[in-house]
HTML snippet that shows the backbone in 3Dmol.js (N, CA, C, O; Angstrom):
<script src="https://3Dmol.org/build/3Dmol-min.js"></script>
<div id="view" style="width:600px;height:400px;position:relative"></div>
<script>
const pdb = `
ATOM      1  N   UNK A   1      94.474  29.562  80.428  1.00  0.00           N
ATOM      2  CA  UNK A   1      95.695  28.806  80.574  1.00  0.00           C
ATOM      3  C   UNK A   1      95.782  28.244  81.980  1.00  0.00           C
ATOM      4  O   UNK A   1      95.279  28.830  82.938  1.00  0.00           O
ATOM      5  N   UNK A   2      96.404  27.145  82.076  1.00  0.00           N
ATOM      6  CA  UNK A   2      96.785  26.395  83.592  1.00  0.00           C
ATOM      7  C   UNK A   2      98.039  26.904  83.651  1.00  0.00           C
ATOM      8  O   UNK A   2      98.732  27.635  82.944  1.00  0.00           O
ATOM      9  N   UNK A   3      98.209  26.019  85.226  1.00  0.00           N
ATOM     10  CA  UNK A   3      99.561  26.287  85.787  1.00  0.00           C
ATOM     11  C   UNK A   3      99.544  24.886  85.849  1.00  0.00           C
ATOM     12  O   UNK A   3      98.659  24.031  85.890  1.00  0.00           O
ATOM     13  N   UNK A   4     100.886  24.890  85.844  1.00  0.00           N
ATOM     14  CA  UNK A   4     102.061  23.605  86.457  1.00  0.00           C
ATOM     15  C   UNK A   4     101.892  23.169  87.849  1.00  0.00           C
ATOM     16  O   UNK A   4     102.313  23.904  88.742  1.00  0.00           O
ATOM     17  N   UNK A   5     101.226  21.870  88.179  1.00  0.00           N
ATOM     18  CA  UNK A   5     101.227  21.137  89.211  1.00  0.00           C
ATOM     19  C   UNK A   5     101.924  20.612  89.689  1.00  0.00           C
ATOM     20  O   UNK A   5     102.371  19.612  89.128  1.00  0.00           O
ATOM     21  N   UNK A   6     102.540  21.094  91.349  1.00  0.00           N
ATOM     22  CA  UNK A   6     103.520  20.776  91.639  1.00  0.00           C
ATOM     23  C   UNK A   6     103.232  18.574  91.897  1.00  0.00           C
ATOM     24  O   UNK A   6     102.289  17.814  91.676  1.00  0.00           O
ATOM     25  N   UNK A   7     104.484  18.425  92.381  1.00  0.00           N
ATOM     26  CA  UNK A   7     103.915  16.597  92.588  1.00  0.00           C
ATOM     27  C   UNK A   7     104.575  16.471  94.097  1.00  0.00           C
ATOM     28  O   UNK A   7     105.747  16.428  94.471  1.00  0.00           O
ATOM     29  N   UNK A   8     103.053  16.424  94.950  1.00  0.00           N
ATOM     30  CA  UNK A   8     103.081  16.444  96.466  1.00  0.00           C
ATOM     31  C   UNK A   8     104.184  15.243  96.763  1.00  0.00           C
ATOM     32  O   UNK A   8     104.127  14.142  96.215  1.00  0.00           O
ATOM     33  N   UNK A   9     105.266  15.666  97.788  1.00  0.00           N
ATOM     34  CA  UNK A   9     106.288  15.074  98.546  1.00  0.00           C
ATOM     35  C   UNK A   9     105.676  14.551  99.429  1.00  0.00           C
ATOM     36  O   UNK A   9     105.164  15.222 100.325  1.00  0.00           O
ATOM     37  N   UNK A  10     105.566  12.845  99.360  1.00  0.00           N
ATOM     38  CA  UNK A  10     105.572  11.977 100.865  1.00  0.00           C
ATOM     39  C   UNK A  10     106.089  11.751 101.767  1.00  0.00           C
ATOM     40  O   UNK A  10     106.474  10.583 101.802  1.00  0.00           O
ATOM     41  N   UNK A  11     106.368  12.435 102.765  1.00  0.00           N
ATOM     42  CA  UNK A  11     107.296  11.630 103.596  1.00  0.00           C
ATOM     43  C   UNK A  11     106.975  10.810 104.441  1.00  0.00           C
ATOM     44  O   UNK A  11     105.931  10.774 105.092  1.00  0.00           O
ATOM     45  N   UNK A  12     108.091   9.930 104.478  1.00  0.00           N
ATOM     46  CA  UNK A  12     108.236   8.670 105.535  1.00  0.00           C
ATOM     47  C   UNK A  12     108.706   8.764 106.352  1.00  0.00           C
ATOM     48  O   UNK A  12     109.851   9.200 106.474  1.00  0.00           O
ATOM     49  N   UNK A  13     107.756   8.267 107.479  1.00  0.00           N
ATOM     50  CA  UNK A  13     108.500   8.720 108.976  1.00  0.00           C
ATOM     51  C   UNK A  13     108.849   7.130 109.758  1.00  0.00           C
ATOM     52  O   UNK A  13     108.115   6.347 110.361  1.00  0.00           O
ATOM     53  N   UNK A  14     110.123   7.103 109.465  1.00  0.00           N
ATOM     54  CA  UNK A  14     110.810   6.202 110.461  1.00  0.00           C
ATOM     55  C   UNK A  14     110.494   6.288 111.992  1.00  0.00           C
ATOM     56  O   UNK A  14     110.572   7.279 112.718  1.00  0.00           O
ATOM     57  N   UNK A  15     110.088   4.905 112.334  1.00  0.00           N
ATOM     58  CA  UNK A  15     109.878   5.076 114.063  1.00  0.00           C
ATOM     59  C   UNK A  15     111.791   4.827 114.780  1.00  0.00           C
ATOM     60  O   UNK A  15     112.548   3.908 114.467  1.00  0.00           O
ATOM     61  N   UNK A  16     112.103   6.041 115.809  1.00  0.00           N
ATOM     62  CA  UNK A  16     113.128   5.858 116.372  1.00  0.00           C
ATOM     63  C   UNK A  16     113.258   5.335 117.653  1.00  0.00           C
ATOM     64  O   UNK A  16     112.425   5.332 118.559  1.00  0.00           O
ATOM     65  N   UNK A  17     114.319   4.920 117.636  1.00  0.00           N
ATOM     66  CA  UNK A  17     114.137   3.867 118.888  1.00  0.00           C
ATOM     67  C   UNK A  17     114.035   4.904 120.195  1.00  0.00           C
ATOM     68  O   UNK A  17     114.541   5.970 119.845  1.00  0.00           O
ATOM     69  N   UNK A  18     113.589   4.971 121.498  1.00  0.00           N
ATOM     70  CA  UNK A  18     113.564   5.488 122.369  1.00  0.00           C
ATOM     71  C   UNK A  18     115.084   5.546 122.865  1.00  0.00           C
ATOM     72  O   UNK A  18     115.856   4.687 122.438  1.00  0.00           O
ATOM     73  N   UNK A  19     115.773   7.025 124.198  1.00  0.00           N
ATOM     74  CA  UNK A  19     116.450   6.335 124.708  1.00  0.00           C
ATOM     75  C   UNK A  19     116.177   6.133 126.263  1.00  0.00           C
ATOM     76  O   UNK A  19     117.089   5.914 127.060  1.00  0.00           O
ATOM     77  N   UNK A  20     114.708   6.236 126.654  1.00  0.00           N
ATOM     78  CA  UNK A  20     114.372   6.193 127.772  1.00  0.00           C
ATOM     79  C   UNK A  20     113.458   5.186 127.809  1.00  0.00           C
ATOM     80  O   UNK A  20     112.405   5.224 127.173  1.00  0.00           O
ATOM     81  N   UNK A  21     113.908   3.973 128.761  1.00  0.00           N
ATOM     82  CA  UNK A  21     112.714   3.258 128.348  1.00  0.00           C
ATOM     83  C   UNK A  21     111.844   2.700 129.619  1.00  0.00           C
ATOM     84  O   UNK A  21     112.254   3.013 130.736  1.00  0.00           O
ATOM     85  N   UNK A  22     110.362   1.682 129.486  1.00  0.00           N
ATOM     86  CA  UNK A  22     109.442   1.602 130.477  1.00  0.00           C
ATOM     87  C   UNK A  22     110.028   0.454 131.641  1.00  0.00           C
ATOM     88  O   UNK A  22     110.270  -0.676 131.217  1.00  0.00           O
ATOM     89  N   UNK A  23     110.205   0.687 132.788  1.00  0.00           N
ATOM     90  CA  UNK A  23     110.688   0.055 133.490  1.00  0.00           C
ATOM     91  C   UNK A  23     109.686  -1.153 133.939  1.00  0.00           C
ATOM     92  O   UNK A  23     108.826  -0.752 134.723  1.00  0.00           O
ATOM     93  N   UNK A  24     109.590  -2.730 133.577  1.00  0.00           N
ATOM     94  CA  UNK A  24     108.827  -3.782 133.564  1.00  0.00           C
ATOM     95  C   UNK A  24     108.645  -3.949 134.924  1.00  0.00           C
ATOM     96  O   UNK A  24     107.736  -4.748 135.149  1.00  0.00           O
ATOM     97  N   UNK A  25     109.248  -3.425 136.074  1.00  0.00           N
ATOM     98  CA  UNK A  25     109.349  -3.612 137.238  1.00  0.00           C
ATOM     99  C   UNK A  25     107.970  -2.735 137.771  1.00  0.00           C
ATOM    100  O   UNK A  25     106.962  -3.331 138.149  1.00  0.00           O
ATOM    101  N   UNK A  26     108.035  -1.726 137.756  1.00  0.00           N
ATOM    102  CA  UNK A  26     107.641  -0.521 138.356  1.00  0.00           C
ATOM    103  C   UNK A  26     106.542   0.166 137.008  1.00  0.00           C
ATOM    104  O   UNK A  26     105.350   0.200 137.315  1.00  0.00           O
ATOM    105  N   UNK A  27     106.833   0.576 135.891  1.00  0.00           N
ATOM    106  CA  UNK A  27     105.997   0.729 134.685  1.00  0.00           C
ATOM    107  C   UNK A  27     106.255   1.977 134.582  1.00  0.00           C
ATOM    108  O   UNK A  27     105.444   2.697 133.999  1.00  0.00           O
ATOM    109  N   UNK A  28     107.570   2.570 135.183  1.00  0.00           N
ATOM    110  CA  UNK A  28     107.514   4.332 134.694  1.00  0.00           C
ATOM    111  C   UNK A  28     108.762   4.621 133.344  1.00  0.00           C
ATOM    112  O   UNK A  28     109.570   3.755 133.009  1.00  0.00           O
ATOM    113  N   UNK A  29     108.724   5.293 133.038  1.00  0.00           N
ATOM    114  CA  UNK A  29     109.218   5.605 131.879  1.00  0.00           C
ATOM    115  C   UNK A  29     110.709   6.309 132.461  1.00  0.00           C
ATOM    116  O   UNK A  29     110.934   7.519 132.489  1.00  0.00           O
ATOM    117  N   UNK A  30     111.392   5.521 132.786  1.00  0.00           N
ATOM    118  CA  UNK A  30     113.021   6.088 133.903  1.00  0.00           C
ATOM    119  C   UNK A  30     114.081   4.637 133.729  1.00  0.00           C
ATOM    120  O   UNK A  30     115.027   4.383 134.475  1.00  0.00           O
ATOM    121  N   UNK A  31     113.719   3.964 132.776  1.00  0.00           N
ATOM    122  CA  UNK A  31     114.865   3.103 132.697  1.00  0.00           C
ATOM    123  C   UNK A  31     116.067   3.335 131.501  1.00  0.00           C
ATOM    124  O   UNK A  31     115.924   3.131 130.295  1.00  0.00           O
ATOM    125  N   UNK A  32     117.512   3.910 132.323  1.00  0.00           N
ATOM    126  CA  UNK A  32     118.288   3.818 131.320  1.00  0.00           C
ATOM    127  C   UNK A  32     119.177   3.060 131.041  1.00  0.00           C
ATOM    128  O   UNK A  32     119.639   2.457 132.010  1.00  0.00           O
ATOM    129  N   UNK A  33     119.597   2.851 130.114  1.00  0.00           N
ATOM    130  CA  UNK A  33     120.881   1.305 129.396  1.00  0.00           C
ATOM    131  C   UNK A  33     121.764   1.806 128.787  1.00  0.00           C
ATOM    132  O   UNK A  33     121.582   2.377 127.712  1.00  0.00           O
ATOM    133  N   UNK A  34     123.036   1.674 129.434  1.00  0.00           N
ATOM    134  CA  UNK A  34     124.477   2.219 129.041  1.00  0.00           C
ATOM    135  C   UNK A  34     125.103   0.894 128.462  1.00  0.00           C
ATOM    136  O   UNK A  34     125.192  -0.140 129.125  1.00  0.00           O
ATOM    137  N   UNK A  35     125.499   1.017 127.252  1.00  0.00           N
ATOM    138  CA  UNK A  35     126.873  -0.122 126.610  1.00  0.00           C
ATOM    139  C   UNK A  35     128.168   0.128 126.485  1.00  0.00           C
ATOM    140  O   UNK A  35     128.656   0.844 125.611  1.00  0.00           O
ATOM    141  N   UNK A  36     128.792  -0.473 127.382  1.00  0.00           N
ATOM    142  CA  UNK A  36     130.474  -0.100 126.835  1.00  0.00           C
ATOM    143  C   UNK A  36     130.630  -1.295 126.577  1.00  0.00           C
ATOM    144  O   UNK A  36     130.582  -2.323 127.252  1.00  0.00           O
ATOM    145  N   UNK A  37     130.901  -0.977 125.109  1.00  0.00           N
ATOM    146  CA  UNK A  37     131.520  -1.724 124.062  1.00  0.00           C
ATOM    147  C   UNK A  37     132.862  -2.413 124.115  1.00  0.00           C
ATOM    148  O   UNK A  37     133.032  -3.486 123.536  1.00  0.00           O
ATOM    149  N   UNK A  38     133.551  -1.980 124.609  1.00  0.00           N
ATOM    150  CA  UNK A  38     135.128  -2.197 124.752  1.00  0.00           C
ATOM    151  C   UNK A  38     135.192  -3.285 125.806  1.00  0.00           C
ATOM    152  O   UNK A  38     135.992  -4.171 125.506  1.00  0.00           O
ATOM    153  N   UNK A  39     134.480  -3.478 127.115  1.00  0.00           N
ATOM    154  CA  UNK A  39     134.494  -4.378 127.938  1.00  0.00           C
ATOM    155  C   UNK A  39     133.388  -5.148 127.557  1.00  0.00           C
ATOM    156  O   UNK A  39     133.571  -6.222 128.129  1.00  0.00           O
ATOM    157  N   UNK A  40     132.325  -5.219 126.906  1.00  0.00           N
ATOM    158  CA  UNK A  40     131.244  -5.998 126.400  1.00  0.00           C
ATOM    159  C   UNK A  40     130.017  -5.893 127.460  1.00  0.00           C
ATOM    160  O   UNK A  40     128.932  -6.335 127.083  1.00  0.00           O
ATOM    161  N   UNK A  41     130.099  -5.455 128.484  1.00  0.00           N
ATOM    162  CA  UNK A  41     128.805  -5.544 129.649  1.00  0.00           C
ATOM    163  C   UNK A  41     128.318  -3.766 129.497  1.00  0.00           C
ATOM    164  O   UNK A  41     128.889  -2.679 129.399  1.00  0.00           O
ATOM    165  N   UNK A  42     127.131  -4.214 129.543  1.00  0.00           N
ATOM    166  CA  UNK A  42     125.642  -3.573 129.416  1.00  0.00           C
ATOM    167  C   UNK A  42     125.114  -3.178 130.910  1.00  0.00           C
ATOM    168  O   UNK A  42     125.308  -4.096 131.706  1.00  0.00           O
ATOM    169  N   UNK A  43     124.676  -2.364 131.308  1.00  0.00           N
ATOM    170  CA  UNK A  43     123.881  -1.822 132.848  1.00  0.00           C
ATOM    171  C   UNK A  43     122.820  -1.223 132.781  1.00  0.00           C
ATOM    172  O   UNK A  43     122.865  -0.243 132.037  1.00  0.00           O
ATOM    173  N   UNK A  44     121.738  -1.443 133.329  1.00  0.00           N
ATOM    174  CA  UNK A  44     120.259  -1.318 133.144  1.00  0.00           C
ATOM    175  C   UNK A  44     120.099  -0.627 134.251  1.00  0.00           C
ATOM    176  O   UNK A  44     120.557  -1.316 135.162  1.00  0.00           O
ATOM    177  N   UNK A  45     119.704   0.339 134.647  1.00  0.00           N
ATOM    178  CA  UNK A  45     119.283   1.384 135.967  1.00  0.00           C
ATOM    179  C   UNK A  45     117.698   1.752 136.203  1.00  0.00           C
ATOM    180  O   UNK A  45     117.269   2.253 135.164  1.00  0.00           O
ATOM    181  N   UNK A  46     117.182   1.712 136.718  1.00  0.00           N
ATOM    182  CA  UNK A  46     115.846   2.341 136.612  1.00  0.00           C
ATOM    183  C   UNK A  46     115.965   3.367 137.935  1.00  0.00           C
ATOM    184  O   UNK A  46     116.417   3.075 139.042  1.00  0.00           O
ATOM    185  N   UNK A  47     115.414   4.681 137.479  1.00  0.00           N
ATOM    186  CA  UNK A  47     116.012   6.167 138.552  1.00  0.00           C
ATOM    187  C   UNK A  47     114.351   5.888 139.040  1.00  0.00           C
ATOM    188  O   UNK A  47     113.898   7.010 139.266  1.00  0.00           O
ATOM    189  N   UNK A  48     113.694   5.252 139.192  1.00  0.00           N
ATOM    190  CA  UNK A  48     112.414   5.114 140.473  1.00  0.00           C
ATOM    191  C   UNK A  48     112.543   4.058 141.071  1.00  0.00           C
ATOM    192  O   UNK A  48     112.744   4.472 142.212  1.00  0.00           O
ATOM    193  N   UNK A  49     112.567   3.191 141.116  1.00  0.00           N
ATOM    194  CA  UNK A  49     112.230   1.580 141.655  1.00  0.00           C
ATOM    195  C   UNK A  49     113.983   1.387 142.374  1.00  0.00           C
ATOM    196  O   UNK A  49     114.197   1.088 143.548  1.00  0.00           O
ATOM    197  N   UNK A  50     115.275   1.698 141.113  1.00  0.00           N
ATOM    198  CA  UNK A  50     116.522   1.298 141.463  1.00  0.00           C
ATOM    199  C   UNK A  50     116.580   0.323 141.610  1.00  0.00           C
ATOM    200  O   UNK A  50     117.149  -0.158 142.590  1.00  0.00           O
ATOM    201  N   UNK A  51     115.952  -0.443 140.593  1.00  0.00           N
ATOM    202  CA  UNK A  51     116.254  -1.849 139.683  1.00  0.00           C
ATOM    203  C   UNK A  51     117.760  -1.875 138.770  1.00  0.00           C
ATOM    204  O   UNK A  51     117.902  -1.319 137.681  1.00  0.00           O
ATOM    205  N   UNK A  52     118.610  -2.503 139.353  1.00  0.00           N
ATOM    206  CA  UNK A  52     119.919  -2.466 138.786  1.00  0.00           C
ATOM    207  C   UNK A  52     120.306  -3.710 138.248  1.00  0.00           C
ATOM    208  O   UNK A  52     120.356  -4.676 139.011  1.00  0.00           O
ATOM    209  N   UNK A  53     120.641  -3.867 136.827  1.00  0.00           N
ATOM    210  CA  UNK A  53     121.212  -5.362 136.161  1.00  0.00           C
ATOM    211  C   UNK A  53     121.865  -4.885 135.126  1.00  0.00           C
ATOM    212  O   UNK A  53     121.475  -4.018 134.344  1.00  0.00           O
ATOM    213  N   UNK A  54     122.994  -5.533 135.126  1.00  0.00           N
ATOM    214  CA  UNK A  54     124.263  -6.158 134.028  1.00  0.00           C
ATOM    215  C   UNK A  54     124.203  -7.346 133.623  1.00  0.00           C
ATOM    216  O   UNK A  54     123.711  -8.238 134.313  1.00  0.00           O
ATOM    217  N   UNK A  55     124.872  -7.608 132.020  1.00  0.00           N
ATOM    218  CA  UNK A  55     124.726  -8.525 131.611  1.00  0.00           C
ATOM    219  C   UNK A  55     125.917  -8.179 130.093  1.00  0.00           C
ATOM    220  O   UNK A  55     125.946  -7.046 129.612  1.00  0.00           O
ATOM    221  N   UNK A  56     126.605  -9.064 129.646  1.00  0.00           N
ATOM    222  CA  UNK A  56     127.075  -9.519 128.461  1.00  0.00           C
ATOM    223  C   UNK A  56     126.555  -8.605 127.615  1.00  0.00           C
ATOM    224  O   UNK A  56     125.421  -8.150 127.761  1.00  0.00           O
ATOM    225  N   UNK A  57     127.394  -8.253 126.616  1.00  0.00           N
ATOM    226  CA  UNK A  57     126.324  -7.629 125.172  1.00  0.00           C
ATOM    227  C   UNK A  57     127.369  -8.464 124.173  1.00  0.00           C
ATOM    228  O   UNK A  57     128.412  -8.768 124.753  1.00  0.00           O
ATOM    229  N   UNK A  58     127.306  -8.793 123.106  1.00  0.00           N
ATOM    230  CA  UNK A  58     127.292  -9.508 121.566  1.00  0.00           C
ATOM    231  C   UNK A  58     127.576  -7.671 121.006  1.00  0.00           C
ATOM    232  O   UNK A  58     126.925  -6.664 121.283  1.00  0.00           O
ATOM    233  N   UNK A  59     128.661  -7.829 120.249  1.00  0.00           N
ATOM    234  CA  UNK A  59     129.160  -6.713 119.185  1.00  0.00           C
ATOM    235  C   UNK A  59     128.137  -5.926 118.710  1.00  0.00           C
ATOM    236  O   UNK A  59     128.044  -4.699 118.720  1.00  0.00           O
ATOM    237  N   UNK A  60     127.082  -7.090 118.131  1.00  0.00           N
ATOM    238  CA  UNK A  60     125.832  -6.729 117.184  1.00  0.00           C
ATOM    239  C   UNK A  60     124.484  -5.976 118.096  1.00  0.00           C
ATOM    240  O   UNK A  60     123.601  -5.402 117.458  1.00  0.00           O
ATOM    241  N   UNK A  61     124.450  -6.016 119.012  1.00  0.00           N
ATOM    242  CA  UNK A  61     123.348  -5.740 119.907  1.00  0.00           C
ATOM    243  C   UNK A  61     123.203  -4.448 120.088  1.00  0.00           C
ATOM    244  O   UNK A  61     124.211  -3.742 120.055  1.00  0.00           O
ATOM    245  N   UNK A  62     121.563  -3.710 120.381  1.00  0.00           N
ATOM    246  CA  UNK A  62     121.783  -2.900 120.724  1.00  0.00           C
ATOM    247  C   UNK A  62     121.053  -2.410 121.889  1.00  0.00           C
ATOM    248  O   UNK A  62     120.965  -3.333 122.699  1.00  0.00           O
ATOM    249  N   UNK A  63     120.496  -1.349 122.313  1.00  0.00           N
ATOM    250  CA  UNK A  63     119.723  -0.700 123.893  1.00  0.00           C
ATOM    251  C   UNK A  63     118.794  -1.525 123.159  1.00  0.00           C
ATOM    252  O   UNK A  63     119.624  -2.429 123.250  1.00  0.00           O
ATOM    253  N   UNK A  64     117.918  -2.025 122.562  1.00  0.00           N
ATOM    254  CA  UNK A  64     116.380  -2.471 122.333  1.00  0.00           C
ATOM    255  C   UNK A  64     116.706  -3.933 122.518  1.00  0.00           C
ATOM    256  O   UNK A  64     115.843  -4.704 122.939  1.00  0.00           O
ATOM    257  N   UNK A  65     117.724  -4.272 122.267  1.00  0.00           N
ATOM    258  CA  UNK A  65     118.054  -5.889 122.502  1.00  0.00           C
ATOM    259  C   UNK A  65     118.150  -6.058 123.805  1.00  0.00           C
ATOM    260  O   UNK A  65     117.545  -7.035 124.245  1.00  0.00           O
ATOM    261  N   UNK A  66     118.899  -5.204 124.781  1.00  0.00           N
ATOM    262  CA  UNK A  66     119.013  -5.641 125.926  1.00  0.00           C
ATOM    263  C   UNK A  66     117.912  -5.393 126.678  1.00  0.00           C
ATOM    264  O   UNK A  66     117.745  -6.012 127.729  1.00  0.00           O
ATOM    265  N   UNK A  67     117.146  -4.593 126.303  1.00  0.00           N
ATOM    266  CA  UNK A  67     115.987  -4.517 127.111  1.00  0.00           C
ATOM    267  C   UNK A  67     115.063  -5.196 126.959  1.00  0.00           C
ATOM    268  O   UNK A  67     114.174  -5.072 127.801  1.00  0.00           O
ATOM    269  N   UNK A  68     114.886  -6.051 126.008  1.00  0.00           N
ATOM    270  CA  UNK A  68     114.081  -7.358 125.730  1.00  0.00           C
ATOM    271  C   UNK A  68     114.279  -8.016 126.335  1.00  0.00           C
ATOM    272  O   UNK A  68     113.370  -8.566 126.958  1.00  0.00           O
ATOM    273  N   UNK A  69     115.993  -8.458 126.568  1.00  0.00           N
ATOM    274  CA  UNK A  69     116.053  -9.516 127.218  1.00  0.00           C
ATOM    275  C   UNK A  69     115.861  -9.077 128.976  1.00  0.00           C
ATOM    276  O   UNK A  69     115.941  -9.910 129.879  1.00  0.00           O
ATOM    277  N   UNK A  70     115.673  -8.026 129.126  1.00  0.00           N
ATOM    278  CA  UNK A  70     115.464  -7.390 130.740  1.00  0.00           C
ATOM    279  C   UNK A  70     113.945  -8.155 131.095  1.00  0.00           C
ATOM    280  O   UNK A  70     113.534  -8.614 132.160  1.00  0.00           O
ATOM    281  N   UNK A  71     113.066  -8.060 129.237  1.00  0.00           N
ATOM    282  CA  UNK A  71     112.159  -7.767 130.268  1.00  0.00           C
ATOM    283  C   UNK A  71     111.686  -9.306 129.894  1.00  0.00           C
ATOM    284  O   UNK A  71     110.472  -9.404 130.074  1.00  0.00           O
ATOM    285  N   UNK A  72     112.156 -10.278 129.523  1.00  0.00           N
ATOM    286  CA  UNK A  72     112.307 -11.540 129.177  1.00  0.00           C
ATOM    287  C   UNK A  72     112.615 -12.140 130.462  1.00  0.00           C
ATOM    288  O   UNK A  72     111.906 -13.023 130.945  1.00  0.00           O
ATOM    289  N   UNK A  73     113.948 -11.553 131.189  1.00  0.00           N
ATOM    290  CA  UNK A  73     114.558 -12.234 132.362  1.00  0.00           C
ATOM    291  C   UNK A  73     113.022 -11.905 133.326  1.00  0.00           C
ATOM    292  O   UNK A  73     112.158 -12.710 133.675  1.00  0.00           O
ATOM    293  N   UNK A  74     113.115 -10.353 133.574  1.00  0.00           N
ATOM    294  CA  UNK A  74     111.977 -10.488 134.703  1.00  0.00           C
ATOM    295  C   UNK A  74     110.589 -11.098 134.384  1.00  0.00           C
ATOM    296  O   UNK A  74     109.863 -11.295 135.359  1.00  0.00           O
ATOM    297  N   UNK A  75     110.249 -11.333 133.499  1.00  0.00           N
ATOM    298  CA  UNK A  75     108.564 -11.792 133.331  1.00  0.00           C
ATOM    299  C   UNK A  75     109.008 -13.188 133.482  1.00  0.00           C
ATOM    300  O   UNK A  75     108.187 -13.800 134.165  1.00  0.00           O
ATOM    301  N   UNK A  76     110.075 -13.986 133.075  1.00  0.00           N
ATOM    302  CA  UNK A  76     110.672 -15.962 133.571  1.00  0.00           C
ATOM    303  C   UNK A  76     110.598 -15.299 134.996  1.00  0.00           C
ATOM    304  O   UNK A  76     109.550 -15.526 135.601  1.00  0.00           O
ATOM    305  N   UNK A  77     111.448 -14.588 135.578  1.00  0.00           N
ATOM    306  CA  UNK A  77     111.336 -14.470 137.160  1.00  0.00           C
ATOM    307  C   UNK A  77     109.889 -14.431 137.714  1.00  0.00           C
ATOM    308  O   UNK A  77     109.411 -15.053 138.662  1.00  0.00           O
ATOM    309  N   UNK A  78     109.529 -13.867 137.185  1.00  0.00           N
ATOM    310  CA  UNK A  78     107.643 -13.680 138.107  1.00  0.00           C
ATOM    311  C   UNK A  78     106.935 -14.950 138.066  1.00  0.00           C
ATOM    312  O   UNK A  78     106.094 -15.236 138.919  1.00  0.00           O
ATOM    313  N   UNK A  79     107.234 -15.692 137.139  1.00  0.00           N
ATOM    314  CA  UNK A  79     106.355 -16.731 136.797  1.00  0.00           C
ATOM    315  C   UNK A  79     107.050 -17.396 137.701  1.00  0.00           C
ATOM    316  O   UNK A  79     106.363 -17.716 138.671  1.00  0.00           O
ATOM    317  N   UNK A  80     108.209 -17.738 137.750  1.00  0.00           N
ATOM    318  CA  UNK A  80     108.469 -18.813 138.550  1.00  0.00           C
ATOM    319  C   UNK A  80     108.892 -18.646 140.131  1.00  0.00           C
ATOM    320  O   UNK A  80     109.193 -19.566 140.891  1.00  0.00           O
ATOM    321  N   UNK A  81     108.850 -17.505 140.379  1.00  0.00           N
ATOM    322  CA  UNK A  81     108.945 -17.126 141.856  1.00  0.00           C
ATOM    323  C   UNK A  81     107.519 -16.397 142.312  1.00  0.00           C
ATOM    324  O   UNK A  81     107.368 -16.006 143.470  1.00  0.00           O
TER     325      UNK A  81
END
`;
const viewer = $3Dmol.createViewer("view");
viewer.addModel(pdb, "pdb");
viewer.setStyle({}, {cartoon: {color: "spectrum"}});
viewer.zoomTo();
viewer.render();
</script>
């Protein structure tokens, strides 16, 4: 006689967003991004270099949006300065 085969569980592993992220300036892993929502501005810190920027946030946005556009602003800055 057999036994009953169980039926192997896949799981899916969602990638989560970081909340520490790589500082484009400097390249260490110490940049953090605070949103207050209620006033709409966003603050970008990096605890090595002390690279500091604010900017606007959109309702819909989130830490991965603004840090795109961080690293959007500084890579237009390098090129053209």
């Amino acid at each position: 006689m057999g036994r009953r085969r169980r039926k192997k569980i896949i799981k899916i592993y969602k990638p989560k967003i970081p909340k520490v992220f790589t500082c484009p300036v400097c390249g260490s892993v110490a940049l953090n991004i605070t949103i207050d929502k209620k006033s709409g501005v966003a603050s970008v810190v990096c605890g090595v270099c002390g690279l500091k920027w604010n900017t606007n946030v959109k309702p819909f946005e989130d830490k991965i949006d603004i840090y795109h556009r961080l690293f959007d602003e500084v890579i237009e800055g390098g090129r053209s300065g």
